[in-house]
Backbone as a printed PyTorch tensor [residue, N CA C, xyz], in Angstrom:
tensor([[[  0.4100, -24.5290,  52.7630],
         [  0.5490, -25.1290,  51.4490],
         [  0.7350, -26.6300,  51.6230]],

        [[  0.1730, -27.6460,  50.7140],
         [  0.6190, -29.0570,  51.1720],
         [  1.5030, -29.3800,  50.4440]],

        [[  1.8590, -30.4930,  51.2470],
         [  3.0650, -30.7840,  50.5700],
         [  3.1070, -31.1760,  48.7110]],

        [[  2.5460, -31.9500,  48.4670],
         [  2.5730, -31.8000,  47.1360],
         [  2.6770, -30.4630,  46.4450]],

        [[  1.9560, -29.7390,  46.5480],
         [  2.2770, -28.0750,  46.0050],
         [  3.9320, -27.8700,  46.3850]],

        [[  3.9450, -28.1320,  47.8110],
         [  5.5080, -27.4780,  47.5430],
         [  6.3950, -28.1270,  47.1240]],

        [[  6.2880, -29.7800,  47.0450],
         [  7.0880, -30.1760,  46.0550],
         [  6.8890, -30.1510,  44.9280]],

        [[  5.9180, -29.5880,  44.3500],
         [  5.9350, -29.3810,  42.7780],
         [  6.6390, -27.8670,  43.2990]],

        [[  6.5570, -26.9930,  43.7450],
         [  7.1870, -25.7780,  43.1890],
         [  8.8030, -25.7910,  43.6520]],

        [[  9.1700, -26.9490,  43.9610],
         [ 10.8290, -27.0420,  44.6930],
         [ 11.1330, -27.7890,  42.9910]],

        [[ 10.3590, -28.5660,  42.8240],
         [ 10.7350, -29.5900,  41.3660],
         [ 11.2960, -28.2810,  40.4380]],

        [[ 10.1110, -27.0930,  40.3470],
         [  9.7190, -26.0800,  39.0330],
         [ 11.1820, -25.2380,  39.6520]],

        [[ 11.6080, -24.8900,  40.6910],
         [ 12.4730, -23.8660,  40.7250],
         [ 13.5450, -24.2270,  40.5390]],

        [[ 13.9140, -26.0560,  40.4540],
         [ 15.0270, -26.7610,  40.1530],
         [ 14.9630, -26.3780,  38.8160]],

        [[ 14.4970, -26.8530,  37.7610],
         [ 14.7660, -26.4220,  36.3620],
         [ 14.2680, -25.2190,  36.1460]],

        [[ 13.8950, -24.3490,  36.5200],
         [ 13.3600, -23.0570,  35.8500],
         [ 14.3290, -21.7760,  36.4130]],

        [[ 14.5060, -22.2250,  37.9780],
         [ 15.3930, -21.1540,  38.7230],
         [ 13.9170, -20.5270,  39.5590]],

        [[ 14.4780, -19.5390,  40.2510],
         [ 14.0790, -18.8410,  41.2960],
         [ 12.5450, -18.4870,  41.0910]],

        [[ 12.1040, -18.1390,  39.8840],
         [ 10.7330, -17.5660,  38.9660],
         [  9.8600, -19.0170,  38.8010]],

        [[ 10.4880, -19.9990,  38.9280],
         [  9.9180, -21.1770,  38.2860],
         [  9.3270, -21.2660,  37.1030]],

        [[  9.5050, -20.4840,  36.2650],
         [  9.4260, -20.4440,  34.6840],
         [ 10.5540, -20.2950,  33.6990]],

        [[  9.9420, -20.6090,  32.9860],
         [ 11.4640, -20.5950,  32.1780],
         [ 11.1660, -19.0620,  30.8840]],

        [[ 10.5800, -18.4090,  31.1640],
         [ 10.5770, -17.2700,  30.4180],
         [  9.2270, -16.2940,  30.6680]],

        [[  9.0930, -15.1470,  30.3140],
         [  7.9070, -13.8070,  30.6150],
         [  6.7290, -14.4880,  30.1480]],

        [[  5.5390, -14.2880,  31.0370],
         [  4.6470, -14.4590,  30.2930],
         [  3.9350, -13.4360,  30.1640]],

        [[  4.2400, -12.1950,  29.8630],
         [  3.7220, -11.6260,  29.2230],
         [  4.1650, -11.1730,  27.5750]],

        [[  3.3410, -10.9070,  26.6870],
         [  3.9050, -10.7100,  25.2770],
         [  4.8170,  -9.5900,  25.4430]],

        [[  5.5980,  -9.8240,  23.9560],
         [  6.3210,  -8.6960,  23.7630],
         [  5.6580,  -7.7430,  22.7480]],

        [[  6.1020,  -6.5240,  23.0750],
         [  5.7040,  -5.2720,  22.5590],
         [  5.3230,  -5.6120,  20.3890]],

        [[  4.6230,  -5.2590,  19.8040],
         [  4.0820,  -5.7000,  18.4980],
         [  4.6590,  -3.9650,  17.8250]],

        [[  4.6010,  -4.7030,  16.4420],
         [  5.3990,  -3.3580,  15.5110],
         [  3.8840,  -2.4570,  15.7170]],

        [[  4.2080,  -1.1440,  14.8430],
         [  2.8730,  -0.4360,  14.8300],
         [  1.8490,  -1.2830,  13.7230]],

        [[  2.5380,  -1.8200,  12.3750],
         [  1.4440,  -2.4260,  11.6820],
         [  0.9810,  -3.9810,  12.0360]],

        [[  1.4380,  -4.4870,  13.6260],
         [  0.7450,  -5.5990,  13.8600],
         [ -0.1820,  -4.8980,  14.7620]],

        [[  0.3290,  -3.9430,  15.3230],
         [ -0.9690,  -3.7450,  16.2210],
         [ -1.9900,  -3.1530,  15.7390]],

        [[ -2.2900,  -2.7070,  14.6510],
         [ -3.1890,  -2.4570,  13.7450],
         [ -3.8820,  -3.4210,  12.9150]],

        [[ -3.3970,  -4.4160,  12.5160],
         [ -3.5770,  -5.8270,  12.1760],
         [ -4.4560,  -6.3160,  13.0410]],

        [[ -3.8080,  -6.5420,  14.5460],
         [ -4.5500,  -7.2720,  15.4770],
         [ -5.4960,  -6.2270,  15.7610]],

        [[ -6.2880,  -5.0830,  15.6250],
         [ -6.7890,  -4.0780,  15.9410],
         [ -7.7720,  -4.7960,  15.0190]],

        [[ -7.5620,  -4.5350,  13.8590],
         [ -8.6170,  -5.1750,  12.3010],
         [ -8.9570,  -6.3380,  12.6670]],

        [[ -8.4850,  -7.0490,  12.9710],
         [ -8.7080,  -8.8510,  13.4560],
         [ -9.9880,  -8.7140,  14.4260]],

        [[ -9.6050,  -7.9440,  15.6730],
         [-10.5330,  -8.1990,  16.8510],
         [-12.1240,  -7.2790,  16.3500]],

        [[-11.7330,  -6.1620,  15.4130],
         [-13.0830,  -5.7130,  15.2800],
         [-13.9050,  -6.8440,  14.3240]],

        [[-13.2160,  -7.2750,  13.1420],
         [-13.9790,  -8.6350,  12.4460],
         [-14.2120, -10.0840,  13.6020]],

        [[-13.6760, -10.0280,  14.6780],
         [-14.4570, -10.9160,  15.5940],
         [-15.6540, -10.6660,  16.0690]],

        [[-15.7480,  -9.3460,  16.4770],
         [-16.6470,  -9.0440,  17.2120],
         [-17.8860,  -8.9090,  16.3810]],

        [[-18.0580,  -8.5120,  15.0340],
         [-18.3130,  -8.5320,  14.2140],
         [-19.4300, -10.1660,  13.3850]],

        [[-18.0550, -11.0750,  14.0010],
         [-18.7120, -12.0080,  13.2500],
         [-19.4210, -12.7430,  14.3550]],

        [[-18.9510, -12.6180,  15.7520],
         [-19.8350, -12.7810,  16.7510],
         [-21.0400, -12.5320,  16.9490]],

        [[-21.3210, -11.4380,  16.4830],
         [-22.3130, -10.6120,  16.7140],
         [-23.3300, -11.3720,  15.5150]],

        [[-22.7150, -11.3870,  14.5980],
         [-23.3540, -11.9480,  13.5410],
         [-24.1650, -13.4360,  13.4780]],

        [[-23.1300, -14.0810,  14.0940],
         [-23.1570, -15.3300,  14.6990],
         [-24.8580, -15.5990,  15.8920]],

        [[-24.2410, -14.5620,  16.6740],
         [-25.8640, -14.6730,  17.6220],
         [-26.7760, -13.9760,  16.9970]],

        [[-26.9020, -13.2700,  16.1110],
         [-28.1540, -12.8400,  15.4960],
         [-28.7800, -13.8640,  14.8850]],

        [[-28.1970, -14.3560,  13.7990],
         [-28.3510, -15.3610,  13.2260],
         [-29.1810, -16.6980,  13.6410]],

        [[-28.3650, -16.8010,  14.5540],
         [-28.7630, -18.3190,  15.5640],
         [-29.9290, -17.6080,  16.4410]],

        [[-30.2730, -16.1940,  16.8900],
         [-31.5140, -16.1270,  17.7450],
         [-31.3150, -16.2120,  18.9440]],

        [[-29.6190, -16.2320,  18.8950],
         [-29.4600, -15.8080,  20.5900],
         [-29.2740, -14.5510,  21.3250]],

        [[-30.0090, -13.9490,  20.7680],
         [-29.6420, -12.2200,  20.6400],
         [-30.8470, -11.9460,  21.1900]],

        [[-31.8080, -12.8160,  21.6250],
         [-33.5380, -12.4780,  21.9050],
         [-33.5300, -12.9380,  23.5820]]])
């Protein structure tokens, strides 16, 4: 590792602690009607994506 890397990760474990972050990055768990929400959301993406390259002729 060079040195710069490890002094950036000696800097990050000074304020963050041992993890060098300061919190999860992963999400937290969603109620049942967000995850249904975000369920409805991602199918109207895909949706308008789709729509999107038809449209424009990038679908050929």
């Amino acid at each position: 590792m060079s040195e710069v890397r490890r002094r950036a990760w000696q800097t990050r474990r000074e304020r963050y602690g041992a993890k060098g972050h300061s919190g999860q990055y992963r999400q937290a768990a969603l109620c049942p009607t967000c995850e249904r929400l975000r369920a409805e959301i991602d199918k109207l993406r895909q949706r308008l994506d789709e729509t999107v390259t038809r449209e424009t002729g990038q679908d050929r």
